[in-house]
C-alpha positions in Angstrom: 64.1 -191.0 -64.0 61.2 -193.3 -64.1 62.7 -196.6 -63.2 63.0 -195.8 -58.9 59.4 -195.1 -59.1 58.2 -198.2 -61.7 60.1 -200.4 -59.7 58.6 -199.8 -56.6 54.7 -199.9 -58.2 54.1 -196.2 -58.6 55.0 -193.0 -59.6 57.1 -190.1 -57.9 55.5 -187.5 -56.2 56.8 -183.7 -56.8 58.2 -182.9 -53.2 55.8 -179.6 -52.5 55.0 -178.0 -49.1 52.3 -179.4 -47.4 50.3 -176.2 -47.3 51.0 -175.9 -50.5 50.1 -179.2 -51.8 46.8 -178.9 -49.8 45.7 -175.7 -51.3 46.5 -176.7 -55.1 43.9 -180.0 -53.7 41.2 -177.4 -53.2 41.3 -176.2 -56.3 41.2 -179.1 -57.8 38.5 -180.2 -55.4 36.6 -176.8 -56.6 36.0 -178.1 -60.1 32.5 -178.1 -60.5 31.7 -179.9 -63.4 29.2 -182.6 -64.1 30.5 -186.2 -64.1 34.0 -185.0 -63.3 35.9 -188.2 -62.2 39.4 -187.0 -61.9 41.4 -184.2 -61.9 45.3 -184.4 -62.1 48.4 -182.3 -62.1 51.5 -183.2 -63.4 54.8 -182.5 -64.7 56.9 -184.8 -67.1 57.7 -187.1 -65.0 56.2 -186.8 -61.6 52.4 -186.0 -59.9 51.7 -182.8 -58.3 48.4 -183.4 -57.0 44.8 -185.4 -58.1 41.7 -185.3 -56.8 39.2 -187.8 -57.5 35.6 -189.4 -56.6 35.4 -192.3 -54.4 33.6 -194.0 -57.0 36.9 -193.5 -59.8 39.9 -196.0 -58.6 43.1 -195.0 -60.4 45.3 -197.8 -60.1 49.2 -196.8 -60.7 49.4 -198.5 -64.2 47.0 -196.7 -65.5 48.1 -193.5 -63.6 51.7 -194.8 -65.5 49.9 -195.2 -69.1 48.7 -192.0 -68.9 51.6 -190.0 -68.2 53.5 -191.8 -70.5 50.6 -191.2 -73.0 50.7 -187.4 -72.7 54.0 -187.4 -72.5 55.0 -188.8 -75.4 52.3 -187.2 -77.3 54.0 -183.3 -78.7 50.3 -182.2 -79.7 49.2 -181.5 -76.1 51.9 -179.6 -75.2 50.3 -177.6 -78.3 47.3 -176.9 -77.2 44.6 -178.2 -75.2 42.8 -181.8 -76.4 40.2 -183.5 -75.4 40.5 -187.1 -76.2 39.3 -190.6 -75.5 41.5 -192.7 -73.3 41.1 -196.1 -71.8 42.3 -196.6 -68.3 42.2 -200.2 -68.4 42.2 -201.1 -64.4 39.4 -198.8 -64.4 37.2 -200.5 -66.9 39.4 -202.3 -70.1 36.4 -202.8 -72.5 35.3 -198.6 -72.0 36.6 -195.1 -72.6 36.5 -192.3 -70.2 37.3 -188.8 -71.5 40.4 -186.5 -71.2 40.9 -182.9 -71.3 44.1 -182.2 -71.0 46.1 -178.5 -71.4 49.6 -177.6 -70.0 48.9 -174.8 -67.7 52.5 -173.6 -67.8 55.8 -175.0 -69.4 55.9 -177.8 -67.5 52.6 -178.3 -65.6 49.7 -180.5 -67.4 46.3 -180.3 -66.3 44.1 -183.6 -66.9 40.3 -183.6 -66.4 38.6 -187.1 -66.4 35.0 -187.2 -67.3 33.1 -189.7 -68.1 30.9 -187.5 -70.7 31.7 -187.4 -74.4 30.0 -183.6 -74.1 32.1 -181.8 -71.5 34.7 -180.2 -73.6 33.3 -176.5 -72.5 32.8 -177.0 -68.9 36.1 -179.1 -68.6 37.8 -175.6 -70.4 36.3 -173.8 -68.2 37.3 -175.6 -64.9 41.5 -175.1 -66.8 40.8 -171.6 -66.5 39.7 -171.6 -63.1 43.1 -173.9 -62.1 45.1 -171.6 -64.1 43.9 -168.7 -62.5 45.0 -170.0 -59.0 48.3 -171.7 -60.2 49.4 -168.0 -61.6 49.1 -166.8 -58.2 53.0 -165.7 -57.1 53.4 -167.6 -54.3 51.9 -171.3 -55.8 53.9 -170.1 -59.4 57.0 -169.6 -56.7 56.3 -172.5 -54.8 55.8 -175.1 -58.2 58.9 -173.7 -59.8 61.0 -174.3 -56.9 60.1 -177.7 -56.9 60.5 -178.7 -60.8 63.9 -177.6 -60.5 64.7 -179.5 -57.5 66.7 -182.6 -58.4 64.7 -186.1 -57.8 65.5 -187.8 -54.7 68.4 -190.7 -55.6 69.6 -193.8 -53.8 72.7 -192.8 -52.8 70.7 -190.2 -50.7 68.7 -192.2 -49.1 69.7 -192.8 -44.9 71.3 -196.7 -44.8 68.4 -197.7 -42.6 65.8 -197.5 -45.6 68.4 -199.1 -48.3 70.1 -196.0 -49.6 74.2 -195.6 -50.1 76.1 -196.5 -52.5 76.8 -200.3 -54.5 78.0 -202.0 -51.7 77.5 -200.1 -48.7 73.4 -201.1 -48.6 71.7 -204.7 -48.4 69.9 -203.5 -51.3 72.8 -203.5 -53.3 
């Protein structure tokens, strides 16, 4: 499920409703925590919504490494971690900081700070996000879209390379 994404430099979006999608970007926007860089939300395989400072550039490799990183990590589906983590097109010779909690089943929450201290606040900002996200209509509105199947070449219209092998210039 990653290689359409990889291969085109990036990773997928979860298809959301923009209202939706703009309201789950305030309140990651109302995190108000000191030297807060980044906040993420995510599912296994594709990005729900981040909100950064203009001063944090998250190139998609790093984005990639990440996700991969909590991924294939068990413990933070666990419980909630707060953990080193190097996002090398960021800055390869520092570490920033990571909390990171699944909110629900399949929705991870990542705070990037760039204070070794900020376990506390950073918990407190998850409860804040996972006080909106249990809201029925978001919690109706998320679940809808994890279960919706990822978007696949042959669905693509012919004018932006999708069909099947053979019927496309891409293939």
């Amino acid at each position: 499920s990653w290689a359409l994404p990889v291969m085109f430099g990036g990773v997928a979006p979860l298809p959301l409703d923009l209202d939706l999608r703009k309201s789950i970007a305030q309140c990651l926007q109302g995190c108000f925590v000191p030297d807060l860089m980044c906040s993420m939300l995510f599912t296994e395989d594709r990005v729900i919504c981040i909100s950064k400072r203009k001063r944090f550039k998250l190139d998609h490799k790093d984005l990639f490494l990440f996700m991969n990183f909590v991924r294939l990590n068990d413990s933070f589906k666990q419980s909630e971690s707060f953990t080193p983590f190097c996002f090398p097109s960021f800055n390869a010779s520092a570490f920033l900081y990571v909390y990171v909690s699944y909110v629900t089943e399949n929705v991870c929450l990542a705070l990037i700070s760039g204070r070794a201290d900020s376990f506390h606040e950073l918990a407190e900002a998850k409860l804040f996000v996972q006080g909106f996200l249990a809201q029925e209509k978001v919690k109706r509105g998320l679940d809808v879209a994890i279960r919706e199947p990822e978007l696949q070449i042959a669905e693509l219209p012919m004018s932006a390379g999708g069909g099947f092998m053979g019927e496309t210039p891409l293939w």
